[in-house]
N, C-alpha and C positions, 0 to 999 in steps of 0.2 A: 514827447521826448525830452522837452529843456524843463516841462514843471519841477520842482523837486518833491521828491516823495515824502520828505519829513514835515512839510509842511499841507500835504494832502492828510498826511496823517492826523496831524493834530487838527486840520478843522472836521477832519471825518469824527474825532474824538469829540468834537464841539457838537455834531449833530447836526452838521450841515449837510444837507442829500446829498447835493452835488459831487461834493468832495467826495462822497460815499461811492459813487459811480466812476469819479477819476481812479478811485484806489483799487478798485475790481481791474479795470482797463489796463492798469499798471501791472498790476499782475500778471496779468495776459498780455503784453505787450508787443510782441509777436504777434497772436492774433489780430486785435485790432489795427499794426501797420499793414495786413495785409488786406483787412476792410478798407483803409484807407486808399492802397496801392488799387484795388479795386475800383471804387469807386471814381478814381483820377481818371483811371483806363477807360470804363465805361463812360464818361464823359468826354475825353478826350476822342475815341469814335463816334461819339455822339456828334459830336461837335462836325467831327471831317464828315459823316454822311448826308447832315445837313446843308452843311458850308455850303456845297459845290453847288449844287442845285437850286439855292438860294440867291446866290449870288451871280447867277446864270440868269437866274428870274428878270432880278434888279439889273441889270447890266443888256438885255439883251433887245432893248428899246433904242439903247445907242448904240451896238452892234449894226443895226437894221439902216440906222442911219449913216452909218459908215460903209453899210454894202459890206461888210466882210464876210469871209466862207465861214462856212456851219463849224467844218472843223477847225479854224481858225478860234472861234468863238467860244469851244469847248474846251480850248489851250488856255486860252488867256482869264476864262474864265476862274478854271481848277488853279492855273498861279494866282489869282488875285485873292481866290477863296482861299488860298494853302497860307500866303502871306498876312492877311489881316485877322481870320480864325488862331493860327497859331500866336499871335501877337498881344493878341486880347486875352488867349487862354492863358498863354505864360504870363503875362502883366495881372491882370483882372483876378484870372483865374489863381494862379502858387505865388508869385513874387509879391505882391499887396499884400494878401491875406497871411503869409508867412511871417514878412516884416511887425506886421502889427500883431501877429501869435509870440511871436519874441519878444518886443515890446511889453504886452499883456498879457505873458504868459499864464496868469493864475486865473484871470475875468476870463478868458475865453475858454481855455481848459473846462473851466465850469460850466457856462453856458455851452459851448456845446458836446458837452460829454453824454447825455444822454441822447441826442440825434443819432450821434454814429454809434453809442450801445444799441439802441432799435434797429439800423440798418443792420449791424453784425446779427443780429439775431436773426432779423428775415433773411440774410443771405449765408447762412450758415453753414445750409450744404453745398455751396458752390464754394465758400473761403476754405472748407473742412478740404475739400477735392486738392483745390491749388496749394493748399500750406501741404497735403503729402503729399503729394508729386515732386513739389521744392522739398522737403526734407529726403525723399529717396534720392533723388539727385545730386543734395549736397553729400549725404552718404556715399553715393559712388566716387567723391573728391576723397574720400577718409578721412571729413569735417562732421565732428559732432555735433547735432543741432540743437541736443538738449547740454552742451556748456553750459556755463554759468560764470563768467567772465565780471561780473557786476560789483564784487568787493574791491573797495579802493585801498589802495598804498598807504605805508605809513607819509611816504612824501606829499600825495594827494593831498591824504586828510589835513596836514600841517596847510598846505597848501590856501582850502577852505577856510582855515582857523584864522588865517592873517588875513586872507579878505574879508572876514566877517569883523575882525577888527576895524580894520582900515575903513569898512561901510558901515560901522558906528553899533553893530549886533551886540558886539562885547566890550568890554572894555578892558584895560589896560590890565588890572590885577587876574582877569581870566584867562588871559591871554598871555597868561605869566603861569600858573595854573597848567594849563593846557599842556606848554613847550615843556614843563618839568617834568611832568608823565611820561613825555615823548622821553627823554635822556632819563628817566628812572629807569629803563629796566637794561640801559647800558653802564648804567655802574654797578660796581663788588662795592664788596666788605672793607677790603683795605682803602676803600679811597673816602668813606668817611666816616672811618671808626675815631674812635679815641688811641692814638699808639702809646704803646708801652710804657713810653718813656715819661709819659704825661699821665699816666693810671692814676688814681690815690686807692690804696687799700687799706685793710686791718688786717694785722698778722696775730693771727689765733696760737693760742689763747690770749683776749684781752678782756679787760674789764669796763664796766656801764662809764668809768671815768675818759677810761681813753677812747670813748666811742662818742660821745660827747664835746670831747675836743678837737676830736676829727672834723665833727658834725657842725663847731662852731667856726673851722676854720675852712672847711668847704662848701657845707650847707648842699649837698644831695643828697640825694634819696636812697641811694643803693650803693653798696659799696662791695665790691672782690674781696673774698679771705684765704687769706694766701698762707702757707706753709714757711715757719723760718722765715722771712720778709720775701720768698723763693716767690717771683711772677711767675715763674714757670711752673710752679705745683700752686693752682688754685682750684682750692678745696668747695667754693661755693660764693652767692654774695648774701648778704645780709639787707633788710631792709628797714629803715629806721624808721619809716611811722610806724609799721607791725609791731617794735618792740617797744616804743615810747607809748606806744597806745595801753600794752599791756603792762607800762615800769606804770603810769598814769592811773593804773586802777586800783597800785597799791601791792600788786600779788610779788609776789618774788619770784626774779626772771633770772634764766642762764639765758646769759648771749649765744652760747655756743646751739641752743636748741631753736634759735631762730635764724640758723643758716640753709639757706635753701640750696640746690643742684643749680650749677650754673651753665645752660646748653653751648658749648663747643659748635662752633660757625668755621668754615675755610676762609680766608682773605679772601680769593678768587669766586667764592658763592657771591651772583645775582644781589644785591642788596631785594629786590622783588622775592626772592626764594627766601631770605632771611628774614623778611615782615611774616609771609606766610609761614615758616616755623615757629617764630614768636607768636604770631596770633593761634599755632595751633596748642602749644605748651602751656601759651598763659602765662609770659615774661615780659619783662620790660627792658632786658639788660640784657646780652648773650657773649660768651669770650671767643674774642678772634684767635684762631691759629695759625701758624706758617707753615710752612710745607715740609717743618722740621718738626711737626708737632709742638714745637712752644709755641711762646704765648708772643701773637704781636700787637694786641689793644682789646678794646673792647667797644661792643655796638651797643647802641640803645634805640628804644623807638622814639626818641626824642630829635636824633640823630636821622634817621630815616623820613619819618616825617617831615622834617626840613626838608628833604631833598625835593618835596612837592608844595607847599605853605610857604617856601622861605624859615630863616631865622622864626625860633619860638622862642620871646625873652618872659622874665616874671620878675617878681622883684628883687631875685638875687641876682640879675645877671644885668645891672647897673654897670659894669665895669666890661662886660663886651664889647667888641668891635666888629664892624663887618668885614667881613675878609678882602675886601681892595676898598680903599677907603682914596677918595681923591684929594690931594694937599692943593693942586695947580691944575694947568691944563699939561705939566711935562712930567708932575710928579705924582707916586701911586704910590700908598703905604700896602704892601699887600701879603696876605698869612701865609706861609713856608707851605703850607698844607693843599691850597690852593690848584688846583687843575691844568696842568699844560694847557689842556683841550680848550680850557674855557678861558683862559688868557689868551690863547689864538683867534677866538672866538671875536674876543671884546676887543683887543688893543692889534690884531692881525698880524700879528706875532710868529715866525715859525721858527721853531727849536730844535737846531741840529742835535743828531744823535740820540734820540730821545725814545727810539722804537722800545723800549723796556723801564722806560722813568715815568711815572705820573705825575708828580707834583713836582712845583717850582724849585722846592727847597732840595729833594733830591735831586733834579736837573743841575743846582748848582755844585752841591756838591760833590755828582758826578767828576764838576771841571779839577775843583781844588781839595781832597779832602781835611783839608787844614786851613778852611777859612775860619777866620775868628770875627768880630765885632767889628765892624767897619771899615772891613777890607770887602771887595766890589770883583764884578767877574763885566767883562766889559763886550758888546757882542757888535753888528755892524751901525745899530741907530741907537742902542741901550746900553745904561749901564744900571746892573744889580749890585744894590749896597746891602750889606748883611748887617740889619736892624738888630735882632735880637737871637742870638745864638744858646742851648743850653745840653750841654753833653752831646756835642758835635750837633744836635737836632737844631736845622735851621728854623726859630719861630715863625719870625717874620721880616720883611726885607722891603727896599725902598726901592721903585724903579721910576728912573731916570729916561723919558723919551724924546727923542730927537723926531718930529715926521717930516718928511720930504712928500715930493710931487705924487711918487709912487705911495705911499703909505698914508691912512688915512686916519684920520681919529676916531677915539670912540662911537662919538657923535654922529660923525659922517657916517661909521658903518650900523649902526645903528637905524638910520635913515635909510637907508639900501635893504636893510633887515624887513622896516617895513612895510618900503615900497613892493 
């Protein structure tokens, strides 16, 4: 019952019998609790029909010399046989050998996994008789006996995950790994696209000069081509090694015949639904939309990706930051962009009014729509300074924490995290 299966697994894949017999038994696991229910039973009358008699035996040479009645002696003997049989059976016999099957869950498993496979097998037709009789019976409850009850919870499996941490299984970057999986497939599109506001594109028609300067002044890979400088009419992106590979061999190139269809994503789509359409298209790039059909940013799988790896830097991207960056233990430089959720998370933070706002930056300026640079929104233990501000779009912002008895730090919750 307590071995685990994945590890039966892998030494049955090793070639070990043993294993090979626990992994059959597991299978059936039903059956053989009822070899074992069996076998207790059978023992346990075994036990009381010898008891009494035996200890009648033993016992009845100082009866004799006490002069006590016959039926006196056939009393005292059945209690004395009922108390010290069941005493040794329970001790001896389940509470010992229990203790140390828990203990040595996987040595004993093994050794004796082929005893009780042999006994199931010679008592086949009497276990076959008792498991239906018990399954027509739990049927007349309107309990099904063939459920399958055996797949664990996403809480579960988290569950596993940090104790296999905490008992040294994994380590630290896996286990980082693991929890991003878990919250990948509870984010959209809008929560870590690139927005609007922050696009770079090329507005078609242009030429190998201004595509160039683009390229020298942003250095990626793929760029939006937009109508009239129009975000809202984008006509496709372009990609710059495809065409520098073919300016590089000399031929004579139109920009405009190296612009590709760029696939339209909803904000609200799964970011998990949106890898899977990129991986089925064969892009790297896709344009986000709003519920107005414009345009509110755009995804990339560079972007997605992070959401499980962490930050992917190279050598352009010398001049990034991570999005909460620590100054102190009271101060946090942290990106506009940033997650309610996961700043509740980390700093235990809870943000009124927020059932429609994701990100920090919009939570603030929910409060004030007229904040500028270094005006602050101030709440019961914090106050947010507005770092860097650019067409109302809050960049990124300083927080200011105060913690009391009740409210813990980072640290601390972090600690609790892995406890």
């Amino acid at each position: 019952m307590k071995v685990r299966a994945t590890r039966i697994e892998q030494l049955a894949s090793e070639g070990n019998g043993g294993a090979k017999v626990v992994k059959k038994m597991i299978e059936k696991l039903d059956y053989y609790l009822s070899a074992c229910q069996l076998g207790i039973t059978v023992t346990s009358l075994g036990l009381g029909w010898l008891g009494e008699p035996t200890f009648d035996k033993l016992l009845h040479p100082l009866f004799e010399l006490m002069q006590l009645p016959e039926a006196l002696t056939t009393t005292i003997s059945f209690i004395v046989a009922f108390i010290i049989v069941t005493y040794l059976h329970v001790v001896l016999g389940e509470l010992a050998p229990k203790t140390l099957a828990i203990q040595h869950t996987e040595k004993i498993a093994l050794i004796y996994a082929r005893p009780l496979y042999y006994f199931g097998v010679i008592m086949k037709p009497l276990i076959w008789l008792m498991n239906g009789s018990a399954r027509v019976i739990i049927r007349m409850f309107g309990v099904d006996p063939d459920a399958n009850n055996d797949a664990m919870s996403e809480d579960e499996i988290k569950i596993i995950i940090n104790n296999s941490y905490n008992g040294g299984e994994i380590n630290q970057t896996e286990l980082a790994y693991m929890q991003n999986i878990f919250s990948f497939d509870e984010r959209h599109a809008k929560d870590i696209m690139v927005p609007r506001t922050q696009m770079v594109t090329l507005n078609e028609p242009f030429n190998l000069d201004e595509l160039l300067e683009t390229l020298k002044e942003h250095q990626f890979t793929r760029y939006p081509i937009t109508e009239d400088g129009d975000k809202d009419h984008v006509k496709g992106f372009i990609n710059v090694k495809e065409l520098l590979t073919e300016y590089a061999s000399g031929k004579a190139i139109n920009a405009s015949d190296f612009v590709h269809e760029l696939p339209m994503i909803s904000e609200t789509t799964r970011i998990s639904d949106a890898l899977v359409r990129m991986q089925r298209e064969h892009v790297h790039i896709s344009l986000i939309i709003d519920e107005y059909g414009g345009t509110a940013g755009i995804l990339t799988m560079e972007d997605i990706l992070e959401e499980i790896v962490g930050e992917i830097r190279d050598e352009f991207d010398d001049d990034e930051v991570n999005d909460i960056v620590k100054k102190n233990d009271e101060t946090y430089q942290i990106n506009g962009r940033v997650l309610l959720d996961d700043l509740n998370e980390q700093f235990d933070i809870e943000f009124e009014d927020s059932e429609d706002i994701d990100t920090i930056g919009g939570w603030l300026q929910a409060h004030n729509t007229n904040l500028q640079q270094n005006d602050y929104v101030d709440t019961e233990y914090d106050r947010w300074i507005i770092s860097e501000i650019e067409n109302h779009q809050i960049i990124s912002v300083i927080l200011k924490i105060e913690y009391n008895q009740e409210r813990k730090t980072p640290e601390e919750l972090e600690e609790e995290t892995d406890d």
